[in-house]
C-alpha positions in Angstrom: -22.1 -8.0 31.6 -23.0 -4.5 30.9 -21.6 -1.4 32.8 -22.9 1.2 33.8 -23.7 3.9 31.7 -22.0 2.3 28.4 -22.2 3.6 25.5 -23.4 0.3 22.6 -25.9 0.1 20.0 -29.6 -0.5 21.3 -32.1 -2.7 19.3 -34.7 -3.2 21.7 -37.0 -0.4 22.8 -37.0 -1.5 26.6 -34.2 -0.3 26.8 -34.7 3.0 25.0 -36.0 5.8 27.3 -38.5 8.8 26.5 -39.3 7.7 23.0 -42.5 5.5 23.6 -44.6 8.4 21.4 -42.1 8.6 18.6 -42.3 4.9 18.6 -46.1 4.7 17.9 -46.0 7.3 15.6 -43.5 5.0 13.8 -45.7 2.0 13.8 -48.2 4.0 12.2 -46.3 5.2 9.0 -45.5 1.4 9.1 -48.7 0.3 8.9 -49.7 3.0 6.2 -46.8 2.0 4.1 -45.5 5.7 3.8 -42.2 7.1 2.8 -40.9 9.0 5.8 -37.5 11.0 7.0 -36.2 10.9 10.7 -34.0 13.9 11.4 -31.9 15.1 14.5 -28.7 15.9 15.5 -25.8 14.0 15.4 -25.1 11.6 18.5 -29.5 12.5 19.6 -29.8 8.8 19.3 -31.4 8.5 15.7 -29.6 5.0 14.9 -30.6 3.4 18.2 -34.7 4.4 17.3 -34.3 3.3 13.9 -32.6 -0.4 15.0 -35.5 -0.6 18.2 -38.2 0.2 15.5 -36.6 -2.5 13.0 -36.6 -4.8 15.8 -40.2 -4.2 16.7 -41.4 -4.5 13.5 -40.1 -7.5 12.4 -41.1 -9.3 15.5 -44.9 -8.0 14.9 -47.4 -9.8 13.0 -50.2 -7.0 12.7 -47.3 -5.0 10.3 -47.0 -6.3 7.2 -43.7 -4.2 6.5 -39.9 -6.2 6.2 -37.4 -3.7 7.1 -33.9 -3.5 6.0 -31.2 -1.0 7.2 -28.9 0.5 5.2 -25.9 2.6 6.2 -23.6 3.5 3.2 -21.2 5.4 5.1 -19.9 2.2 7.5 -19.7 0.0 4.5 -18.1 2.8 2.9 -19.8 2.2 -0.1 -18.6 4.6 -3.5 -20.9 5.0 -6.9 -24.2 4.8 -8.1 -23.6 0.9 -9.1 -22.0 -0.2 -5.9 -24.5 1.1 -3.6 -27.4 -1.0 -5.9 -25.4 -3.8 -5.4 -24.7 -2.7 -1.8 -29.3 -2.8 -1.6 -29.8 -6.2 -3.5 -26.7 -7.7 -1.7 -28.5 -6.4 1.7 -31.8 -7.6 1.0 -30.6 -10.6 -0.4 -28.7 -11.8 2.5 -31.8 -10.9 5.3 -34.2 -12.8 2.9 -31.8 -15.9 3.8 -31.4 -15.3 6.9 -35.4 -15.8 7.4 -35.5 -18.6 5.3 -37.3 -16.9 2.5 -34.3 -16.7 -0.2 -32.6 -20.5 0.1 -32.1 -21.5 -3.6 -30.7 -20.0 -6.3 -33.2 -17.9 -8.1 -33.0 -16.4 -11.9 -34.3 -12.6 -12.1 -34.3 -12.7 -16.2 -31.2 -10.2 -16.0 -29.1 -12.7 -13.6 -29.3 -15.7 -11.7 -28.4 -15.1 -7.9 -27.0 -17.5 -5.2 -28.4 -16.5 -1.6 -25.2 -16.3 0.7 -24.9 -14.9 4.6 -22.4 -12.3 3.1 -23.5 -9.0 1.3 -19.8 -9.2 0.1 -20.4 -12.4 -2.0 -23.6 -11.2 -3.3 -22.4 -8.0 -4.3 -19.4 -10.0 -6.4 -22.5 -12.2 -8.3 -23.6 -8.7 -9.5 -20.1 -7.0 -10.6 -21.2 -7.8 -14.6 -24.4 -5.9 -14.4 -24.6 -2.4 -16.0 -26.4 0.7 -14.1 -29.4 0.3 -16.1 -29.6 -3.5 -15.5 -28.6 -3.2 -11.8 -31.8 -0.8 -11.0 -33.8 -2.7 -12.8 -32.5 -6.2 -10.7 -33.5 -4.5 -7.7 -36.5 -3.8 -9.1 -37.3 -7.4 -10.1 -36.0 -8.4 -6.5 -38.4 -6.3 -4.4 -41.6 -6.7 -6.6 -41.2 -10.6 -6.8 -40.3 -10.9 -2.9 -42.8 -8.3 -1.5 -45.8 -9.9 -3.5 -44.4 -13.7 -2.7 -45.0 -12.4 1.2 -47.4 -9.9 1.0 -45.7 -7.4 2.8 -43.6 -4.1 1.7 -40.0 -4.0 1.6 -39.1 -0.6 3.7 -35.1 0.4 3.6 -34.4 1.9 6.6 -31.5 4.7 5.2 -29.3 5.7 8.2 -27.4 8.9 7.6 -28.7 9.6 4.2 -26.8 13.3 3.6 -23.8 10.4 3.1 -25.5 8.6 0.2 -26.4 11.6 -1.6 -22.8 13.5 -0.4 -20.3 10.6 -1.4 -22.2 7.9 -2.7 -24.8 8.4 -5.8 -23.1 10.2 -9.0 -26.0 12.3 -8.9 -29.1 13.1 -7.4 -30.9 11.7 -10.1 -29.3 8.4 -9.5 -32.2 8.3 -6.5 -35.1 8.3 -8.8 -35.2 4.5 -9.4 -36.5 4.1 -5.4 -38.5 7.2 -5.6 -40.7 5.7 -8.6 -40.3 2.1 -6.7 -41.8 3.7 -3.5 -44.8 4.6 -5.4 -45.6 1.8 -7.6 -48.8 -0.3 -6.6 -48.9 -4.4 -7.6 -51.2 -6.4 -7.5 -53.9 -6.9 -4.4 -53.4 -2.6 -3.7 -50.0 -3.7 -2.5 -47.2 -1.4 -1.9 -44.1 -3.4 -3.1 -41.3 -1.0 -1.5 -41.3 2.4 0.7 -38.2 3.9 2.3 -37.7 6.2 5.2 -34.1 8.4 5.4 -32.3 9.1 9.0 -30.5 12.0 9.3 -28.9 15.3 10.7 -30.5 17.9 7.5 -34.0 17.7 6.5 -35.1 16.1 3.1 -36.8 19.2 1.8 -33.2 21.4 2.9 -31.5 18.7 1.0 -33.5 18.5 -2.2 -33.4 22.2 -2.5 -29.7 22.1 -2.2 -28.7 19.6 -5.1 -31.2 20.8 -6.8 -33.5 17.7 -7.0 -36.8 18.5 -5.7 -38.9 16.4 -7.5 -37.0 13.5 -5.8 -39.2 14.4 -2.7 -42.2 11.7 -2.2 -41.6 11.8 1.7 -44.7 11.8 3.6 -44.3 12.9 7.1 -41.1 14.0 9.2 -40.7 13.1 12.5 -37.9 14.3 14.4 -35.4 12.7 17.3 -35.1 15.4 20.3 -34.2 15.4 24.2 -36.0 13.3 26.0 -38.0 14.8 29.1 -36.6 15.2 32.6 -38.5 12.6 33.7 -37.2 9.8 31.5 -33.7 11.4 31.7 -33.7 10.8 35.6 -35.3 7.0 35.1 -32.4 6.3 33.1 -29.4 7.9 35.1 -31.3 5.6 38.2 -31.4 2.5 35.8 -27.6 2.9 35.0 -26.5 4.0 38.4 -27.8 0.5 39.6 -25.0 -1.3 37.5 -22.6 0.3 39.7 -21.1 -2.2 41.9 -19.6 0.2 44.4 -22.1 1.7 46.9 -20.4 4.6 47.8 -19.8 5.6 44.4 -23.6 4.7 43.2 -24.7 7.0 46.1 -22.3 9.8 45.0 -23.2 9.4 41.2 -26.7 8.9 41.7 -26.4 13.0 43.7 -25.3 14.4 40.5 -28.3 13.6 38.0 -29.5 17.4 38.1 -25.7 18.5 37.2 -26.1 16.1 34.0 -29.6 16.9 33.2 -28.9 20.8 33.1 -25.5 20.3 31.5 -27.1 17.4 28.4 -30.2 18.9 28.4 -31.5 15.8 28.1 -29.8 14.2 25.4 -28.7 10.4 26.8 -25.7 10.3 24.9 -24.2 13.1 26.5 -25.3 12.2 29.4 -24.0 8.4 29.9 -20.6 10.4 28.4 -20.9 12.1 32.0 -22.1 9.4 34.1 -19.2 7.2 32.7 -16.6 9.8 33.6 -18.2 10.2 37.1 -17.9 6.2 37.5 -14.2 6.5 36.3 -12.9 9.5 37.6 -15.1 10.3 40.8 -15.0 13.6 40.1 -17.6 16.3 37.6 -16.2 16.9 33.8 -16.4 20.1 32.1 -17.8 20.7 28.3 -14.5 19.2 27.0 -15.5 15.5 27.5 -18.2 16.6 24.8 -16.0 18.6 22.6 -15.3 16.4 19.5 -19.4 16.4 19.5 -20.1 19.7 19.8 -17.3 20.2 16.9 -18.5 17.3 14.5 -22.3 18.6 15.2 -21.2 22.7 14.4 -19.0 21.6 11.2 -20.8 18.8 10.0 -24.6 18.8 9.9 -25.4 22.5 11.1 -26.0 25.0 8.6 -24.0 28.8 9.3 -27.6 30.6 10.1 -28.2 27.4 12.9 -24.6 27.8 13.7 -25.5 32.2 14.1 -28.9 31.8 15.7 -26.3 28.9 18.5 -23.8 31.8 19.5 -26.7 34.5 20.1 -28.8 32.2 22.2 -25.4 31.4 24.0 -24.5 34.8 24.7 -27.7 35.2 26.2 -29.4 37.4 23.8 -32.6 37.4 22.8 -33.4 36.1 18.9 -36.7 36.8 17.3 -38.7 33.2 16.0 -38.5 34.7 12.3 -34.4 34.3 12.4 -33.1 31.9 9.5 -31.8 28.7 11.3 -34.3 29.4 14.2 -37.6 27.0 13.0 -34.9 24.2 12.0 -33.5 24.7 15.4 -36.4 24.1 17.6 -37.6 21.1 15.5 -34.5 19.1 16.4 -35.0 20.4 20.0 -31.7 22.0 20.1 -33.2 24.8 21.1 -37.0 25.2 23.3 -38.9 28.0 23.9 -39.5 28.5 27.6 -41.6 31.1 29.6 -41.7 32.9 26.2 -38.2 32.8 25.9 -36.2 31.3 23.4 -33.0 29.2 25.5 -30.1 26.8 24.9 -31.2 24.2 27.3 -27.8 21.9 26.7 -25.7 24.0 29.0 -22.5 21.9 27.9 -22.7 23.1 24.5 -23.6 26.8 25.7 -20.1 26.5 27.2 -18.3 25.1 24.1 -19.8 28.0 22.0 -18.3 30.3 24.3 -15.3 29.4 25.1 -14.6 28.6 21.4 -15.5 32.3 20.7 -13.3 33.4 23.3 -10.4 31.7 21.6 -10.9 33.0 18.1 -11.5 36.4 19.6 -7.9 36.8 20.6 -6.0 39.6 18.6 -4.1 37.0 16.6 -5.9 33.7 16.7 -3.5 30.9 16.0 -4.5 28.3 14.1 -4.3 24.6 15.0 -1.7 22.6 13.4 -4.1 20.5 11.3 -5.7 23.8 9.7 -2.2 25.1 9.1 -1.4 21.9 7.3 -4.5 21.6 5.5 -4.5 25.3 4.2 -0.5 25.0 3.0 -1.5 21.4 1.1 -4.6 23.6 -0.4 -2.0 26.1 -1.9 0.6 23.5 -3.0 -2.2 21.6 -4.7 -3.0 24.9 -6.3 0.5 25.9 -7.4 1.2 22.1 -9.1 -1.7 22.7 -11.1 -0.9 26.5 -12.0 2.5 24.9 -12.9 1.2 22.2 -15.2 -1.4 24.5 -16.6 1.7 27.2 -17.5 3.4 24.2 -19.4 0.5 23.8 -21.1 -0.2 20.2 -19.5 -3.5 18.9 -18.1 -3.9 19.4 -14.0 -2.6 16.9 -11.8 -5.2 17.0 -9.0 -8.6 17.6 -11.1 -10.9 20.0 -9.8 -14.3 18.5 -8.7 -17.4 19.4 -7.6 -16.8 18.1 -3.9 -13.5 19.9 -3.6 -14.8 22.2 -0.5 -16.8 19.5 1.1 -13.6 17.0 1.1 -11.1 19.9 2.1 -13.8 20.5 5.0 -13.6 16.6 5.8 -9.7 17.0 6.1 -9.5 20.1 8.1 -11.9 18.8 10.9 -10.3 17.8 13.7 -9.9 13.3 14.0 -11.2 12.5 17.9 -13.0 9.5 17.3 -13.4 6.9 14.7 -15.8 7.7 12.8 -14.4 11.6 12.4 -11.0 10.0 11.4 -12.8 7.5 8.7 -13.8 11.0 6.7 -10.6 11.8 7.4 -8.9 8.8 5.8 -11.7 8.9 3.1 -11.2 12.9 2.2 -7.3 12.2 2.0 -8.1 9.4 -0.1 -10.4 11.1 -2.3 -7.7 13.8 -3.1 -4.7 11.7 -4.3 -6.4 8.8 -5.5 -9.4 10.1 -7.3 -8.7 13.6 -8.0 -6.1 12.2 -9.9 -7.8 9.6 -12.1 -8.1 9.9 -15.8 -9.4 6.0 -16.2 -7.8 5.1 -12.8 -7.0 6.4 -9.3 -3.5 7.9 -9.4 -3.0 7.7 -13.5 -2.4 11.5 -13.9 0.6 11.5 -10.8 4.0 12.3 -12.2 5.4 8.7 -12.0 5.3 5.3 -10.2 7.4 6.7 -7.4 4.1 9.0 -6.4 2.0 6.3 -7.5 2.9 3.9 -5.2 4.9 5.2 -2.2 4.8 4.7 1.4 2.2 7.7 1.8 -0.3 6.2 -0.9 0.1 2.8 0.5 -1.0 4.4 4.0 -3.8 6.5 2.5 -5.0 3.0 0.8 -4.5 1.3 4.0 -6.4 4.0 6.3 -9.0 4.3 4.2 -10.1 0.8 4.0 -9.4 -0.2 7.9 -9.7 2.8 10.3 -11.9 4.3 7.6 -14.5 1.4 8.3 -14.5 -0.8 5.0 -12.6 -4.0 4.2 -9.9 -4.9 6.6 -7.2 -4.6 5.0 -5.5 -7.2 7.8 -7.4 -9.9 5.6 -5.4 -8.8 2.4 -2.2 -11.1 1.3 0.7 -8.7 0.9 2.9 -8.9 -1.9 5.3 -7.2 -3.8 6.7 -4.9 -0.8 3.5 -3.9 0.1 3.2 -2.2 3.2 0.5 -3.7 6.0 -1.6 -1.8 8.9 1.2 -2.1 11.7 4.0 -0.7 9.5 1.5 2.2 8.9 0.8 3.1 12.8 4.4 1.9 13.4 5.4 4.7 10.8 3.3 7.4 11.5 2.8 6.4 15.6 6.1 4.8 16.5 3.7 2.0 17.8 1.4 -1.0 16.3 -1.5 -0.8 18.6 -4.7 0.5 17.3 -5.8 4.2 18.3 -8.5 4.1 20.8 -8.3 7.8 22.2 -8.9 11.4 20.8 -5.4 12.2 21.5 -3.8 9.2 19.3 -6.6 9.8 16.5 -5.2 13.7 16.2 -1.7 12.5 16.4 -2.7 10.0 13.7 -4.5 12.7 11.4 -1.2 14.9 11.8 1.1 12.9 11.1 -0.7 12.1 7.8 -1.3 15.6 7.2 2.4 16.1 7.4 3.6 13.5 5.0 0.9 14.5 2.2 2.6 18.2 2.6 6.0 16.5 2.2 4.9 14.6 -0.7 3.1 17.2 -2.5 6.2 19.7 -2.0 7.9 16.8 -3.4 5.6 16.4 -6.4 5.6 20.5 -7.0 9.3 19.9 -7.1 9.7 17.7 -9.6 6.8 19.5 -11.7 8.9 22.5 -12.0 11.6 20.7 -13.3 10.4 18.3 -15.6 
C-alpha cells in the first residue's frame, strides 16, 4: 500500500502532476524520430518523466519508436567497451522480454543467446574488440529496427556520467551520433537517442571539447510545476493519510510547502512526509544534502554567483553569466519584472551556509580536513618517488579534480556515498595501475589490506554495482558485514545521513592512515 507522500520511482503519467505539456511535446519528437536532451536540476523529477514517457510510448500504437533506458551511473558501468556491451546487453534483454529476440541469432561478428539478464549478455560479448563491439551494436539496431519497422530510441539518464566516468573519450560517442543519423531502407530512422541531465548538451560539448558530437534537435527542460498542480498533489497525497486529525492539520500547511519548494514535488513530498512523521514544520535542513549535491555537483560557479545574489535579495541584471541557464531550469523566474528565488528553502541554505563560511576563522568539516591532508600525502609520496628517481605511485590523471571533488562532498544519501565509494576507488585502485589496479603500490601488504578490500567491497555494493553479498569468499577475504562491522561497530546497512557521513569518515580516516603508512615506507625503502 502506498503512503502518503512517499518518495518511489513513477512510470505512469497519472500519477505525474503538472507535466501534461512536456509530455506532448515528448510524443512529438517521438513521432519525428529526433535526437533530443532533457535537462533540469537534480532531484526536479527528470527520471520519473523519462520512465512515464517510456511507459507511454511503448504502450502506443500510433509511435513507431521502441525505447530503452540506459543509466550508466547505477550499473556503475567503466570504459568505452563495457558500456557498448552495457547498450547491446540492454537492448538485447528488452527485445526478449517482448518476444522479439527468442533464438539465438548470428550478427556476422558473433552469435548471441537472448537471456533476461544484461549480465549474461554482456559476458557473451567479453571477446569482442572496441571496433567490433560498435559495429555489433550497429548490426543489432539496423537488423531489429527494420525487422519491426520502428526506431530504436535510448533513453540516456544522467548523461554528464557517461561522458564524466564512463567513455575514454568524447569521441568514443561518435558511433551513436552517426547511428542517429543514418537512414535504411523505406526512409526509416533505425536509431535516435535523447540525453537526461542536470548541464546542457551544448555546455557540455563545449567543455570536452567535442562539439561536432552535437546532432541534438530540440531541448526541453524539466521545471516547477505550477501552484495549481502542486496543490492537486499535496491534496492527492494528504488523502493516504489514515489519521484525520493529522490529514486536516497537514492538508493547512500546503502554502508553507509551496512557498518553501517552490514547486518542485520532490521537495515537497520531503516536507509532507516529515509533517506525517513528526507533526510538526521542518526547516531548510531536511533539504540540505540536495541543496549541497545540486550547488557542488551539477551547477556551474557563475549559476552558483548569480544563486547567492538573488538570495541576498539583490537585484541581477538578465545579461549575468549563469542567469539564462538559470531561468531555463526554472531555478529561478522572473516576476513583476523582477528576477526571484522562488524555492525559499534553498534561499535559506544559501544563506545560512554563507553565514557559516563568513565567520573570522571558518573551520572546516572533518571530511574536507581529511580529504585536503590525503591530497598532500598523495603529493609528498610522489615527490618522494620522483626524488629517488622512481616512477609515481598514484599517477596523475586527467580526472584528478573531479574525483578529489567526488571525495570531499559530503555522503547523506546513497547515491552521494556511491561517488564516494567510486572516487576512493578510483584513487588507489586505478591511479595506481600500470596494466592492473594496484600494480605500482609498494607491496602485497598495500595491495591487498583490509582498507583495499573495503574500498573493493564499497564500491561494488553501497556503490550500486554487483553485490558483492553474491561473491564466494576465499582466501581471507573480507565480506560486507566485517566492513560496516569495522568501520561502524555494526552490520546493519546505513539507511540515514548521519550513518552514511559516519561511514564516509571513517573511510577517509583509514586511507589517511594507510597513505601515511605507504609515505613511510617510501622514505625508507
Amino acid at each position: 500500500m502506498k503512503q502518503p507522500f512517499e518518495i518511489i520511482d513513477i512510470s505512469n503519467k497519472l500519477n505525474l502532476y503538472g507535466r501534461d505539456t512536456l509530455l506532448r511535446k515528448l510524443i512529438i519528437l517521438a513521432k519525428r524520430c529526433e535526437n533530443a536532451s532533457i535537462i533540469g536540476a537534480r532531484r526536479f523529477g527528470k527520471t520519473c518523466l523519462l520512465k512515464s514517457i517510456i511507459t507511454e510510448i511503448r504502450d502506443s500504437n500510433d509511435i513507431k519508436v521502441y525505447p530503452i533506458y540506459l543509466d550508466f551511473k547505477t550499473e556503475d558501468i567503466k570504459g568505452t567497451d563495457a558500456a557498448y556491451r552495457y547498450m547491446i546487453s540492454s537492448l538485447v534483454v528488452s527485445l526478449n522480454s517482448d518476444k522479439i529476440f527468442t533464438n539465438e541469432e548470428d550478427f556476422g561478428l558473433i552469435k548471441i543467446s537472448p537471456s533476461d539478464e544484461w549480465t549474461e549478455v554482456d559476458e557473451q560479448l567479453l571477446s569482442l574488440s572496441s571496433v567490433r563491439l560498435q559495429t555489433c551494436l550497429k548490426k543489432i539496431v539496423t537488423f531489429f529496427a527494420a525487422f519491426m519497422e520502428k526506431t530504436i530510441l535510448f533513453v540516456i539518464d544522467e548523461y554528464e556520467y557517461l561522458f564524466k566516468y564512463v567513455l575514454d573519450s568524447p569521441a568514443s560517442f561518435m558511433k551513436l551520433r552517426d547511428l542517429s543519423t543514418s537512414v535504411i531502407e523505406n526512409d526509416l530512422r533505425p536509431f535516435i537517442f535523447w540525453i537526461s541531465g542536470a548541464l546542457n548538451w551544448d555546455h557540455l560539448c563545449s567543455v570536452i571539447g567535442s562539439g561536432e558530437c552535437n546532432p541534438i534537435s530540440a531541448t526541453e527542460y524539466v521545471t516547477p510545476i505550477s501552484k495549481e498542480d502542486f496543490v492537486k498533489m499535496w491534496n492527492d497525497e494528504c488523502e493516504l493519510i489514515e489519521d484525520e486529525t493529522n490529514r486536516k492539520k497537514v492538508l493547512t500547511e500546503v502554502e508553507f510547502a509551496w512557498k518553501k519548494t517552490g514547486g518542485v514535488p520532490f521537495y515537497g513530498k520531503l516536507i509532507g512526509a516529515y509533517l506525517v512523521r513528526n507533526n510538526s514544520l521542518p526547516d531548510h535542513t531536511i533539504c540540505k544534502p540536495f541543496f549541497n549535491e545540486m550547488l557542488n555537483k551539477t551547477l556551474s560557479v557563475a549559476e552558483i554567483n548569480t544563486l547567492k545574489v538573488l538570495a541576498k535579495g539583490m537585484g541581477i541584471a538578465s545579461t549575468s553569466l549563469g542567469y539564462s541557464s538559470l531561468c531555463d531550469k526554472g531555478i529561478i523566474v522572473n516576476e513583476k519584472k523582477k528576477t526571484i528565488l522562488p524555492i525559499e528553502f534553498l534561499k535559506e541554505y544559501i544563506l545560512a551556509d554563507n553565514a557559516d563560511s563568513s565567520l573570522s576563522k571558518p573551520k572546516k568539516a572533518e571530511h574536507e580536513s581529511l580529504v585536503s591532508d590525503i591530497s598532500q600525502i598523495i603529493e609528498i609520496i610522489n615527490k618522494t618517488q620522483e626524488n629517488k628517481k622512481r616512477s609515481y605511485i598514484f599517477k596523475p590523471t586527467v580526472d584528478s579534480m573531479s574525483t578529489f571533488k567526488d571525495l570531499t562532498g559530503p555522503c547523506f544519501s546513497t547515491e552521494l556515498f556511491a561517488e564516494f565509494s567510486c572516487a576512493i576507488y578510483r584513487i588507489y585502485f586505478e591511479w595506481t595501475k600500470e596494466t592492473k589496479p594496484r600494480e605500482l603500490l609498494p607491496n602485497n601488504n598495500f595491495k591487498y589490506n583490509d582498507f583495499a578490500q573495503y574500498v573493493d567491497i564499497a564500491r561494488h555494493s553501497l556503490g550500486k554495482t554487483h553485490q558483492m553479498d553474491t561473491f564466494e569468499l576465499t582466501n581471507g577475504k573480507k565480506s560486507k558485514p566485517d566492513m560496516l562491522m569495522a568501520l561502524l561497530g555494526n552490520v546493519n546497512e546505513p539507511k540515514d545521513p548521519n550513518e552514511f557521513y559516519r561511514l564516509q569518515l571513517a573511510f577517509l580516516r583509514m586511507f589517511k592512515t594507510t597513505l601515511q603508512e605507504i609515505l613511510n615506507y617510501v622514505r625508507k625503502n
